[in-house]
N, C-alpha and C positions, 0 to 999 in steps of 0.2 A: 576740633576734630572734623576730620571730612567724614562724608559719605564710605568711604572705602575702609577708616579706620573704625571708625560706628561697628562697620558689617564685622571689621575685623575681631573687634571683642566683644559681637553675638553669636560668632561662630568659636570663641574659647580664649582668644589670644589674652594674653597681658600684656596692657602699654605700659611704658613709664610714664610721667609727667609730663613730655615734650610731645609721645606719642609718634617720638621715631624709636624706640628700642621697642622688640615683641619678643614673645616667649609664648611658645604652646607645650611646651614641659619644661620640665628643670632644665635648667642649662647645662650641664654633664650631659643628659639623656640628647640633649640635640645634637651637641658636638660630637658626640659617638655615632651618630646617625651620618654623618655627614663623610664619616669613613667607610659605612659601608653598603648607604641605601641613597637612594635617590630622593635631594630634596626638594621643596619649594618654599620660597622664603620670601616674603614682602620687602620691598627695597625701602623701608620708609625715610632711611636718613638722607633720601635722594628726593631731587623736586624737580620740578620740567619748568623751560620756559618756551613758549610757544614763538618764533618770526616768524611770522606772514605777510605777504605783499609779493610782489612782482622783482623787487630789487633785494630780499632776503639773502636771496645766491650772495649776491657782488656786496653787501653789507654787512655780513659775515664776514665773507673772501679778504676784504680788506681790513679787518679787526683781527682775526684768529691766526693762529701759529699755520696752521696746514690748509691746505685747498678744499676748497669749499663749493668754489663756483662750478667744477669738473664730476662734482661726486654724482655718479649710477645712481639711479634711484634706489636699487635694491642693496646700496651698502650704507654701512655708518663707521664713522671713524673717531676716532680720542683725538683732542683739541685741548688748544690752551688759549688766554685771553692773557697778554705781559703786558708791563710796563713798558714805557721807552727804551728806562735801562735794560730788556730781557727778562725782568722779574716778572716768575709767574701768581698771577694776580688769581687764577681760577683753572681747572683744568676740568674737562666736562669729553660726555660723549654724543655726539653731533648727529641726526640722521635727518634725510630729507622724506618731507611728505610733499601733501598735495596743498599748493599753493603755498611753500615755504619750508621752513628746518624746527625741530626739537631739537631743544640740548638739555642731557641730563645731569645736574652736578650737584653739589652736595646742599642739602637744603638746609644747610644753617648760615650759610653765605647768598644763599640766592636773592634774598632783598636787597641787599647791598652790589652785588652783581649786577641786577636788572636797572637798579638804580645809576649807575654808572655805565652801562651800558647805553641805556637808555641817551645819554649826552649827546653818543655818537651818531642820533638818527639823523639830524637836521633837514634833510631834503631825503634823504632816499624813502621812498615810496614802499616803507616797512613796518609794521607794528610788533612790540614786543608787548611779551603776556606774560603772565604766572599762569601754568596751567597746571601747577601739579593736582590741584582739586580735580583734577577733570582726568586724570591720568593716574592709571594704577600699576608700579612696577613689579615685577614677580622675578626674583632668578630663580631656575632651574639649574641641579645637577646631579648627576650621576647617569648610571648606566638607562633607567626609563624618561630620562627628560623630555625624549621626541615622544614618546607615547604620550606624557603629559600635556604638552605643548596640541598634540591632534586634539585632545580630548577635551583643551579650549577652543577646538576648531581652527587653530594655527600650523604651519608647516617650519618644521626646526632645517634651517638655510642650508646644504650643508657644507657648505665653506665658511672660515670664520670670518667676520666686520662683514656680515650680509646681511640681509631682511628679509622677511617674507610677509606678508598680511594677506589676512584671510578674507573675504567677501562680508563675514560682520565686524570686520574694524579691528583685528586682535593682530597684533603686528607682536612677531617674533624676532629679535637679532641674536645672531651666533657672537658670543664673543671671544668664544675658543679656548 
């Protein structure tokens, strides 16, 4: 368990075994919520992996399906990682920070991802991380999400593949 899931079921949740499925009521009761109220939900089946370095841009750029070296600071964009043949190997959502990129994809393949990722650094001037410990994911949705999102001190983008981060580090993306 990390830090984030610990907090998560001291404040009520149920994990299952893996400690990516949650429940904070019956599952009926959530799903009906979700049609008509605004919700917040823990992404836990999602993990981060952190590049950092100088050459992160162009070391991406040249592994991933889509541009990478061009992206706005304040956008993030859906990526894939293929095989030679085209076969998509991982498909993740990409954003850039400060001094490098997160990508976030499904954390039951991310050790094997990083691992193999990992092959491709040889010289470029990049470190690749597991950070989802370090990284807490929340979606938001319904009609109060921006109110939610202020009331972690973050600003909801409002165009969708944007970002926004707040001055204490809470980084919000629209994903429309």
């Amino acid at each position: 368990m990390t830090a984030w899931t610990e907090h998560l079921a001291r404040v009520g949740a149920t994990l299952d075994d893996t400690a990516r499925s949650i429940a904070f009521a019956a599952p009926a009761d959530e799903a009906r919520a979700t049609e008509t109220s605004t919700i917040a939900t823990p992404l836990l089946h999602l993990g981060t992996i952190r590049a950092q370095g100088p050459d992160s841009a162009a070391f991406l750029h040249n592994l991933v399906s889509n541009d990478v070296k061009h992206m706005e600071a304040d956008t993030a964009a859906w990526n894939s990682f293929n095989s030679p043949k085209g076969r998509m190997i991982a498909s993740f959502l990409v954003w850039p920070e400060e001094g490098g990129h997160v990508l976030a994809l499904s954390a039951d393949i991310l050790p094997a991802f990083l691992k193999k990722f990992s092959m491709y650094v040889l010289r470029s001037k990049v470190k690749l991380a597991d950070a989802s410990a370090d990284t807490a994911l929340i979606g938001l949705a319904g009609p109060q999400a921006a109110a939610i999102a202020q009331a972690a001190g973050a600003t909801l983008p409002a165009e969708d593949m944007r970002q926004a981060v707040s001055a204490a580090g809470v980084r919000c993306i629209r994903l429309g």
